[in-house]
C-alpha positions in Angstrom: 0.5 -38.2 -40.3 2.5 -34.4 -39.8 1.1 -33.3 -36.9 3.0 -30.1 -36.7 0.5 -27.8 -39.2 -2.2 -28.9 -36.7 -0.2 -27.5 -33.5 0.7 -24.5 -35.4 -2.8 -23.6 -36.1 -4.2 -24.7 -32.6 -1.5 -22.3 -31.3 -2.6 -19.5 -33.5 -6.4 -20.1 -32.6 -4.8 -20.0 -28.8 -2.9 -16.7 -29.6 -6.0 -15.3 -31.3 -7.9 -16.1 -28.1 -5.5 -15.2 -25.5 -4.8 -11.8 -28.0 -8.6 -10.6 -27.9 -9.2 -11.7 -24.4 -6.5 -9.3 -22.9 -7.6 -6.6 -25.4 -11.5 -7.2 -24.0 -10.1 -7.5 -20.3 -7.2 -5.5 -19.2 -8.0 -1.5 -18.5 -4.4 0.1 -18.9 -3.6 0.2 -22.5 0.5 0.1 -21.9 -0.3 -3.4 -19.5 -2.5 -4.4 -23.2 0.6 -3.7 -25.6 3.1 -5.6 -22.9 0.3 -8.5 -22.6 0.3 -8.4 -26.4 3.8 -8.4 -26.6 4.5 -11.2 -24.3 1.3 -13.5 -25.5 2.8 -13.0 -29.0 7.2 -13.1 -28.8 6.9 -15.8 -26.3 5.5 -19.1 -27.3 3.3 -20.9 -25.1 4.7 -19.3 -21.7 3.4 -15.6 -22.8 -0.2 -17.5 -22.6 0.5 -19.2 -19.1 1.9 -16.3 -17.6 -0.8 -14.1 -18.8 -3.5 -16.4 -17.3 -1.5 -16.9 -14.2 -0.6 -13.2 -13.7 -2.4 -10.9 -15.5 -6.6 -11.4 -15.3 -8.2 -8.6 -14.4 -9.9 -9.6 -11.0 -10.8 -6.3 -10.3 -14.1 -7.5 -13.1 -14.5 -10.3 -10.5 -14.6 -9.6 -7.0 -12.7 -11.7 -4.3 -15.1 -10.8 -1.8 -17.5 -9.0 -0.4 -16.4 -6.1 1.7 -20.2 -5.8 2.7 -20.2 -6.1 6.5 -23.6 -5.0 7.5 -26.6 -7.4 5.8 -29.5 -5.4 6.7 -29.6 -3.0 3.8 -31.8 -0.2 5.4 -28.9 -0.2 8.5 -26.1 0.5 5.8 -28.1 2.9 4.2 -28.5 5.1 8.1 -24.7 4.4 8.1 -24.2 5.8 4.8 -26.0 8.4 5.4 -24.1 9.3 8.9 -20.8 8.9 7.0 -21.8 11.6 4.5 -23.3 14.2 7.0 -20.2 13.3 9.6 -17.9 14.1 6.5 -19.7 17.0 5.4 -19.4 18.2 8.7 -15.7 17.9 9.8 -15.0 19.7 5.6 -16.3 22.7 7.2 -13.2 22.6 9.6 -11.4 26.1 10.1 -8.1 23.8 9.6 -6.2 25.0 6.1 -5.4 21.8 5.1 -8.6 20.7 4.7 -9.6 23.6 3.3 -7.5 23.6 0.2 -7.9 19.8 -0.4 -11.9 19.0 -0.1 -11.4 18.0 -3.2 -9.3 14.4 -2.0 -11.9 14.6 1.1 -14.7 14.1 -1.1 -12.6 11.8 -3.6 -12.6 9.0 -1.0 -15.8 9.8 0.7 -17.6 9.0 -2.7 -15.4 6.3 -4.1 -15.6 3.8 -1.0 -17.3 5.7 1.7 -14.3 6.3 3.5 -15.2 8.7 6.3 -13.0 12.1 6.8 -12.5 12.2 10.7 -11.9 14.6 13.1 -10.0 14.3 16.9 -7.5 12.2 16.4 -4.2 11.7 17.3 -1.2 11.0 15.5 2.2 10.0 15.5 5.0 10.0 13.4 7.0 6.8 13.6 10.4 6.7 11.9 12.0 3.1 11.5 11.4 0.3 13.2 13.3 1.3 16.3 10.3 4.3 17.0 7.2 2.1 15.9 8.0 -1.5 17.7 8.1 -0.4 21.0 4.9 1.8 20.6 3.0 -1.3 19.2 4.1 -3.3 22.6 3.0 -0.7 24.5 -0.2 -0.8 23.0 -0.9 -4.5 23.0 0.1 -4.6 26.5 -3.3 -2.3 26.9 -5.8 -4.1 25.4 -8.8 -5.1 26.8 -10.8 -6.6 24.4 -9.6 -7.2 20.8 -6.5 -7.4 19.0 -6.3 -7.4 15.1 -3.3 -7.8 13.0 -2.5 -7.7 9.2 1.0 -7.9 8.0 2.5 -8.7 4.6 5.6 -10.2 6.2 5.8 -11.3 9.6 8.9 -12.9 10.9 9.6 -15.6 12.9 12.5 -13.5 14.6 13.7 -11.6 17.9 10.7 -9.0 16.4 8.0 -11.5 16.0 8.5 -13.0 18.9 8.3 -10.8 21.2 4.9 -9.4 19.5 3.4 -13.2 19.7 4.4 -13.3 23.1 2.2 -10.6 24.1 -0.5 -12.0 21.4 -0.4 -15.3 23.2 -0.7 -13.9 27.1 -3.7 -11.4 26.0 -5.6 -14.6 24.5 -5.2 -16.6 27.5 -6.6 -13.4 29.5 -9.6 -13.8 27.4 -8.4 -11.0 24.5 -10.2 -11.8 21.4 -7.0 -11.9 19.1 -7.6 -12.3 15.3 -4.4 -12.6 13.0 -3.8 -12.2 9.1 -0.9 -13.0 7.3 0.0 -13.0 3.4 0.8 -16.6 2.6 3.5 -15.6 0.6 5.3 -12.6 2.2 4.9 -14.4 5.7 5.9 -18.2 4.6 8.6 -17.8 7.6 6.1 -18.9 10.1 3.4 -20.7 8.2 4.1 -23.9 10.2 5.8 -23.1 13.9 4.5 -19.7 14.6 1.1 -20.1 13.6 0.8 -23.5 16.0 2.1 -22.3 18.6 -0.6 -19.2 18.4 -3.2 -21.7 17.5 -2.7 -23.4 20.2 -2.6 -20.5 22.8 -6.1 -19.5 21.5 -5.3 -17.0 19.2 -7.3 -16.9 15.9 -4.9 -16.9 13.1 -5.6 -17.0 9.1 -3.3 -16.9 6.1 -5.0 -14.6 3.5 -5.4 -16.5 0.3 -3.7 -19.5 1.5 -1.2 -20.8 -1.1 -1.9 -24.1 -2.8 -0.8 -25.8 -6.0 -3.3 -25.4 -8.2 -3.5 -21.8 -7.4 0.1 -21.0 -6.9 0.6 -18.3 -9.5 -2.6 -16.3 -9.4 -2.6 -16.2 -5.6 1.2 -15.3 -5.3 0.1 -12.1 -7.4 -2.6 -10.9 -5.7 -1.0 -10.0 -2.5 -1.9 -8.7 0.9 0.0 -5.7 1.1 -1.3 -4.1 4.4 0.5 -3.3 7.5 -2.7 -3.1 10.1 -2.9 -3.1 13.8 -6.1 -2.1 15.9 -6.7 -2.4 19.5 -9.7 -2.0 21.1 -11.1 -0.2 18.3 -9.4 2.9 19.5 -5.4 2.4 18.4 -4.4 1.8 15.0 -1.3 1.7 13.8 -0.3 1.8 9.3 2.6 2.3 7.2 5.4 0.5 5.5 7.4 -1.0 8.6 6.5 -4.9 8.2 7.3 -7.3 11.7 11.1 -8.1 10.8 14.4 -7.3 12.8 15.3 -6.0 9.4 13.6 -2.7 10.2 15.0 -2.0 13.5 18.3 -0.5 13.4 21.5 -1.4 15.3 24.0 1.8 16.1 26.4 -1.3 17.3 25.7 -3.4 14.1 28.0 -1.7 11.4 27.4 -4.8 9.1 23.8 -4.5 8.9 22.4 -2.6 6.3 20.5 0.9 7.2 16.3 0.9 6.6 14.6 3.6 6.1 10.8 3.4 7.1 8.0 5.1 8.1 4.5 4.0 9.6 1.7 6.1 11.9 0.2 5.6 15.0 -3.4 6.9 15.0 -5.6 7.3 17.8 -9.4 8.2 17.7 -12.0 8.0 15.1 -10.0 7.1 12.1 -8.7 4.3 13.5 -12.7 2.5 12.4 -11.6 2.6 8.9 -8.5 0.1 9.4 -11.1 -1.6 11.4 -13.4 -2.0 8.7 -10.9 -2.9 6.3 -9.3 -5.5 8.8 -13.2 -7.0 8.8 -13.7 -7.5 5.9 -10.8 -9.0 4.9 -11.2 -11.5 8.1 -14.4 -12.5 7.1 -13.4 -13.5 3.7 -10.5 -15.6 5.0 -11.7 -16.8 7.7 -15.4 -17.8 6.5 -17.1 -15.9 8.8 -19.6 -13.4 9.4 -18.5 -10.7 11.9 -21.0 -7.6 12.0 -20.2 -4.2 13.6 -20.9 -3.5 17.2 -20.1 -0.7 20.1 -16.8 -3.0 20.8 -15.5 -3.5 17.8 -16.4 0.1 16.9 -16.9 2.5 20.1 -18.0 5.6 19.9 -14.5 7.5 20.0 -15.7 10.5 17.9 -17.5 11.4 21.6 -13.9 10.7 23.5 -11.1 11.4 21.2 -9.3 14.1 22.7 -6.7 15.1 19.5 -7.1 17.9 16.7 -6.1 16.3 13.4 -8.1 15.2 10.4 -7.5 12.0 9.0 -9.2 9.8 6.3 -7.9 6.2 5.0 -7.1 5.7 1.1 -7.4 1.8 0.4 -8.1 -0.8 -2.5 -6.8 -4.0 -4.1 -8.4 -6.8 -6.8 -11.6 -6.2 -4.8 -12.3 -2.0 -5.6 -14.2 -0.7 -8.3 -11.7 1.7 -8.8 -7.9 2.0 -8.0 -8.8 4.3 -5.3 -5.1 4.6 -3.8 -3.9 5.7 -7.2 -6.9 8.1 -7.9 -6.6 9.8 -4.2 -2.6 10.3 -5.1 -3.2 12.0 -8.4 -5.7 14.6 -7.0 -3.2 14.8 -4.4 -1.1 15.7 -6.8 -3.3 17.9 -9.3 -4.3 20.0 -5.4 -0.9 21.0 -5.2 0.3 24.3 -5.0 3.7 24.9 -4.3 5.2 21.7 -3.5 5.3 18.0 -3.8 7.5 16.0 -1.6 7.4 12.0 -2.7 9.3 8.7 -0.9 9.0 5.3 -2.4 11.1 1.9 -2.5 9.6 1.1 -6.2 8.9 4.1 -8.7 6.7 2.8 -12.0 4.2 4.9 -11.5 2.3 4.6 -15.0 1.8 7.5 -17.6 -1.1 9.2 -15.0 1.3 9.6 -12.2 4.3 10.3 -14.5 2.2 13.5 -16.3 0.8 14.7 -13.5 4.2 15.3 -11.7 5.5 16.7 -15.4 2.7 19.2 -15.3 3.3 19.7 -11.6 6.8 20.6 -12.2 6.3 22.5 -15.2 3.8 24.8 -13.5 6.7 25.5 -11.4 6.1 23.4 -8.6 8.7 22.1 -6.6 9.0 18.4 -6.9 11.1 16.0 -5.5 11.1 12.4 -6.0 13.4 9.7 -3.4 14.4 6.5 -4.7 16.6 4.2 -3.8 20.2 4.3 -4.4 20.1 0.4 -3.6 17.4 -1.7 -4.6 16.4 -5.2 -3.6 14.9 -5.9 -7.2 17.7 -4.5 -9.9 14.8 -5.3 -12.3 12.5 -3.5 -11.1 15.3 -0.7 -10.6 16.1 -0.8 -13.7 12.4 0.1 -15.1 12.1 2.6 -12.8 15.0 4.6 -14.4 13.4 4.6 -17.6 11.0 7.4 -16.5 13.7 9.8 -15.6 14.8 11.2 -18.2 11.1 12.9 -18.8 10.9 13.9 -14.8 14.5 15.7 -15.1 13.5 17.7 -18.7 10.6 19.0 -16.9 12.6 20.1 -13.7 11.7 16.9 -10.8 14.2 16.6 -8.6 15.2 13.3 -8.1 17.4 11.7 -5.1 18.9 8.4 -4.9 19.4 7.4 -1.0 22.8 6.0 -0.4 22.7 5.6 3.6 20.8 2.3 3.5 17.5 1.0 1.9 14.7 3.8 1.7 11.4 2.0 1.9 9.2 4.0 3.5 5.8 5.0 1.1 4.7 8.8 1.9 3.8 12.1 0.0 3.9 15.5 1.5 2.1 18.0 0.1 2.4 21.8 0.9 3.2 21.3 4.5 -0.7 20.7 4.5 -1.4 17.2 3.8 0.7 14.2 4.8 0.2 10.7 3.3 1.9 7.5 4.6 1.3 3.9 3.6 1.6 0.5 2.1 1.2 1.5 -1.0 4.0 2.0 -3.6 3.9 3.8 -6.5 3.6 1.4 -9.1 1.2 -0.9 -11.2 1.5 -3.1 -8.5 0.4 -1.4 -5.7 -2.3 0.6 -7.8 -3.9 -2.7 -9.8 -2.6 -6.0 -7.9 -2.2 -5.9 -4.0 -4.6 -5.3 -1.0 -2.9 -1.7 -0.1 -4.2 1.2 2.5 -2.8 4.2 3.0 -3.2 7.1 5.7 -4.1 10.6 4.6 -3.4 13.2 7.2 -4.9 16.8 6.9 -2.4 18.8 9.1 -0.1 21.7 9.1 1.9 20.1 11.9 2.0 16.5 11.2 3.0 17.5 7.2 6.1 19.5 8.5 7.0 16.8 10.6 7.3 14.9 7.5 8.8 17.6 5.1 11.5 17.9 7.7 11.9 13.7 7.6 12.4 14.1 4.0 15.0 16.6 3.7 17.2 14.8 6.7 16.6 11.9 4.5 18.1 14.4 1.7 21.2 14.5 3.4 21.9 11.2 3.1 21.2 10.4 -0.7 22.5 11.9 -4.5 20.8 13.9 -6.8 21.1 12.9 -10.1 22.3 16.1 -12.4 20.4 15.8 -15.8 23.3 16.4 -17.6 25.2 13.5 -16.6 22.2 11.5 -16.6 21.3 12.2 -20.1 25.2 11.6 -21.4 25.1 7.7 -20.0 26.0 5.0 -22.3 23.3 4.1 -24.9 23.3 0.3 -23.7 22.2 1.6 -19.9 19.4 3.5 -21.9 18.6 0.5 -23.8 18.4 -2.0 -20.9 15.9 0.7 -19.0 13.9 1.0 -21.8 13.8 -2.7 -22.3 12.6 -3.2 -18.4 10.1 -0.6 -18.5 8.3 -2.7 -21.7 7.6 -5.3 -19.2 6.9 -3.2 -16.2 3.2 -3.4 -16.0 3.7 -6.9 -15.3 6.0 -6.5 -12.5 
């Protein structure tokens, strides 16, 4: 018997099936035509990899982010949310007042609270944050809670677990996520010898067989310390000695990053999120109380406003990319943007046309070297339409740029995980920082434009006369970019 007409149709009926469900399934139409595309040019592996990669989980929740189980409690701390919000909006500081808007955004999408009293501190490179985060685990008195993408079993790491491991034997409650994947360096050493010291230590969605490809795409992304309750710290800088850089090391390449040290009442919101995502790995149950979450709105002793952006596989929404587009559409005179990986989808890419063709400054950072040429490669595909409408757009050549911020009018300063592409806004566990402040945004507007000095702007008229085969390639790679 010719069994071939009977795999051919089986792999049309497969096709058909694969065809409709990402049709039914997947929200962004461009990620629909490149599932299409791939399900349909590339036998057999288009259908793996789109049921390996590409299922929509935000339809399907990976947990519950519920901490509190008595519902009229969470309703009294909804409520106290909303009126503490409503409160601090009706702040005499200007950049609140011109961006209520993104207040309200996050307080309504995921309850994120917009606080007041804090303060904050600009970290650039791992040099400025590492030492602040050993000065702050030296202080703790109570708990300790980390969340890193990649943590390294280096000089850096090190010298973090050594304080980890003395503050659990002092009777520290110390709780530890890492991303199975980004942190795979000490999956079996480092995480034994913190075990056995006492400190509690999880992989978030641990990576088996079975599992392997859907769990190495839905990534924790975050960058989160909290001590006490009190002192946070977010951002881009992961625990590596990559980030710190030597003036006596002329060999090692330069990276450029930049992460936030909070203090005060928006530090809860890390905490919440760190919660959360510790009871789902950890199969536990851990409910709010006055140590975990102290009353610091009562003590904090800063001025600025800050309010936490975060979302992954879990949201409803893709709240990171929603709060970045009003961001965006709040603008008034300028738009200051940083990121390591620029595939920002067709809602980011308009907006920041119609930002610049409103006459808007704009100015976009990339880097001049990439660690992913692919992903480089797409990324170039959307200049062409940011130059014809007047972006600026500067390729760093002193190092590796991968610091994650925005700066808005000198008014509103956002620094992250999060990158600005599909995968941040659709795929990974992300948070980001939003800070209403005159003086924390100039700090950052004056970051960028040192930064300036040491990348190339790309003129548009030697941009557009590049060969057609570098056009072709980008074009190519940006097919496939929703999948990267």
């Amino acid at each position: 018997m010719n069994w071939l007409p009977v795999y051919e149709i089986v792999y049309i009926i497969v096709v058909a099936l694969a065809s409709l469900r990402i049709i039914y399934d997947t929200r962004s139409t461009t990620k629909t035509v490149a599932y299409l595309l791939l399900v349909i040019f590339v036998p057999i592996a288009g259908v793996f990899i789109y049921f390996s990669f590409g299922i929509n989980y935000r339809k399907r929740k990976i947990y519950n982010k519920k901490l509190v189980r008595d519902n009229n409690l969470e309703k009294k701390i909804q409520s106290a949310i909303v009126h503490y919000t409503l409160h601090n909006l009706e702040s005499s500081n200007p950049a609140i007042a011109h961006n209520k808007e993104l207040a309200r955004l996050l307080l309504k999408d995921s309850s994120s609270p917009l606080t007041a009293n804090n303060q904050v501190q600009v970290l650039v490179n791992g040099e400025q944050k590492f030492p602040e985060v050993l000065k702050a685990l030296e202080k703790a008195r109570y708990h300790i809670h980390i969340e890193y993408y990649i943590y390294e079993d280096d000089e850096t790491g090190r010298a973090i677990e050594e304080i980890l491991i003395r503050k659990a034997k002092e009777g520290v409650d110390v709780r530890f996520i890492y991303d199975d994947f980004g942190s795979r360096s000490i999956r079996k050493k480092m995480v034994r010898r913190l075990r056995a010291a006492g400190v509690q230590v999880f992989p978030f969605h641990k990576i088996i067989f079975i599992a392997l490809a859907n769990r190495l795409n839905y990534r924790n992304h975050r960058k989160i310390i909290v001590v006490d309750g009190k002192v946070g710290f977010v951002g881009g800088i992961n625990v590596s000695n990559k980030y710190v850089n030597d003036a006596n090391d002329a060999g090692k390449l330069f990276w450029r990053d930049t992460h936030l040290r909070i203090e005060g009442p928006g530090v809860q919101y890390l905490q919440y999120l760190f919660l959360a995502d510790w009871n789902f790995c950890a199969n536990e149950h851990i409910e709010p109380d006055s140590i975990l979450f102290p009353r610091t709105h009562i003590s904090a002793k800063g001025d600025k406003l800050v309010q936490i952006a975060a979302s992954g596989p879990d949201s409803d929404r893709p709240t990171i990319l929603f709060s970045l587009l009003q961001a965006i559409f709040l603008a008034q005179e300028e738009i200051l943007i940083t990121t390591p990986y620029f595939i920002p989808g067709e809602s980011i890419l308009e907006a920041l046309i119609v930002a610049a063709l409103s006459g808007l400054k704009v100015k976009l950072l990339v880097p001049g070297v990439s660690d992913s040429v692919f992903v480089n490669t797409a990324a170039r595909s959307y200049y062409s339409e940011l130059l014809k409408a007047g972006v600026e757009i500067y390729r760093y050549q002193k190092g590796f740029v991968h610091a994650k911020t925005m700066v808005t009018d000198s008014k509103v300063a956002i620094v992250g995980t999060a990158n600005m592409d599909y995968r941040s806004f659709d795929l990974n566990f992300e948070v980001n920082a939003i800070v209403y402040d005159q003086a924390i945004a100039h700090e950052l507007r004056t970051i960028f434009y040192e930064d300036l000095k040491g990348a190339e702007r790309i003129d548009p008229i030697t941009w557009d006369a590049r060969p057609w085969y570098y056009e072709m390639a980008e074009k190519t790679a940006r097919l496939v970019a929703p999948m990267l």
